[in-house]
N, C-alpha and C positions, 0 to 999 in steps of 0.2 A: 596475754590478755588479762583484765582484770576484772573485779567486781565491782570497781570504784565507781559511782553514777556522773554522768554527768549530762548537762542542760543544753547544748546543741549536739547539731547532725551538719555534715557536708553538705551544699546543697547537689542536686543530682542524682541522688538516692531513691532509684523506683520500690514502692513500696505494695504496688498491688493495684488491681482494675477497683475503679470507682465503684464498680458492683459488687465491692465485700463489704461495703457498709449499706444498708437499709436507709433510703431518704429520709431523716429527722433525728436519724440514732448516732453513734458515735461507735467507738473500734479502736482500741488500745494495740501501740506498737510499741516493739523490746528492738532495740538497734543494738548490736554487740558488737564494739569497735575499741579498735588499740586502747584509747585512753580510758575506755570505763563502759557500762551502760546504760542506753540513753532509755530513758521512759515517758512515752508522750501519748498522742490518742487524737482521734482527727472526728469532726463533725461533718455526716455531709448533710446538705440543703442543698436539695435538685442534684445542676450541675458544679454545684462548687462545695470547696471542703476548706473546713477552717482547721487548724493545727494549733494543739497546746501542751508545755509541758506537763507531765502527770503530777501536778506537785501544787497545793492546796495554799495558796499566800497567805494564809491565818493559820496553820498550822506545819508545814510542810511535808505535810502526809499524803498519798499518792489518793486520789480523790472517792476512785472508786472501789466498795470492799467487795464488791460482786465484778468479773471480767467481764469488760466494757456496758458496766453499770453507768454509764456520765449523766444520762437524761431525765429530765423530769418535766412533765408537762411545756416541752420546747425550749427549755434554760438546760443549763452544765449544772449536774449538781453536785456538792460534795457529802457525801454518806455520812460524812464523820460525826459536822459541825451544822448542816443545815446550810452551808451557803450556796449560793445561788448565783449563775454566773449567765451573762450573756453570750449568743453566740459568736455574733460579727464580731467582738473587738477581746471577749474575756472581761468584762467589767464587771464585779460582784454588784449584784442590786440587792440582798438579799443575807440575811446571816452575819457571823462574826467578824467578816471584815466587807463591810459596805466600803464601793468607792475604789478600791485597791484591784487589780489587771492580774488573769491567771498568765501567764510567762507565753509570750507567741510562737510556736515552732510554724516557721515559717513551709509552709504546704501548697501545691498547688494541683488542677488536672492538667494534661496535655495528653490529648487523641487515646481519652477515657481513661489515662492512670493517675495513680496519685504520686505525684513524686516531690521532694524533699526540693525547698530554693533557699536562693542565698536572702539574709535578714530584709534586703531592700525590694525582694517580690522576682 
């Protein structure tokens, strides 16, 4: 095993009941796999959960400095720099880098859990 990080997961990866995140809040996950570890963080709204890597496109710094800090007034925010991200897609509206998509980890529910899929859903 290594320390090495890296930006996907396999998909098939049960990560826990939908009810470890609070409706509107977010919830950082450490995945420790052969090639490195992965650092991401899942949004839920309702029943669905949106999946990002932890990693800030204007700086590459992991976003939040407080564990599972992401939210702010219903956007993704990053602590560092002030940006500001949406939730359905990662689209900054907001801070140093407007315009520019936080990295998708691709996430999904099935029969209330959150588990890890392949890039195409």
């Amino acid at each position: 095993m290594t320390d090495t990080r890296v930006f996907a997961t396999p998909a098939g990866v049960t990560l826990g009941p939908l009810d470890l995140i609070a409706d509107g809040q977010a919830r950082n996950f450490v995945l420790q796999m052969r090639a490195g570890r992965f650092h991401g963080f899942v949004v839920r709204r309702g029943d669905e959960a949106f999946g990002y890597v932890d990693r800030c496109p204007h700086a590459g710094v992991p976003l939040a400095q407080e564990l599972d800090g992401y939210m702010a007034g219903g956007l993704i925010a990053c602590s560092w720099h002030g940006a500001l991200f949406q939730v359905s897609d990662g689209l900054c509206v907001g801070g140093p880098c407007v315009g520019q998509h936080l990295t998708p980890w691709p996430v999904g529910v099935e029969n209330g859990m959150l588990v890890t899929r392949n890039a195409a859903g």
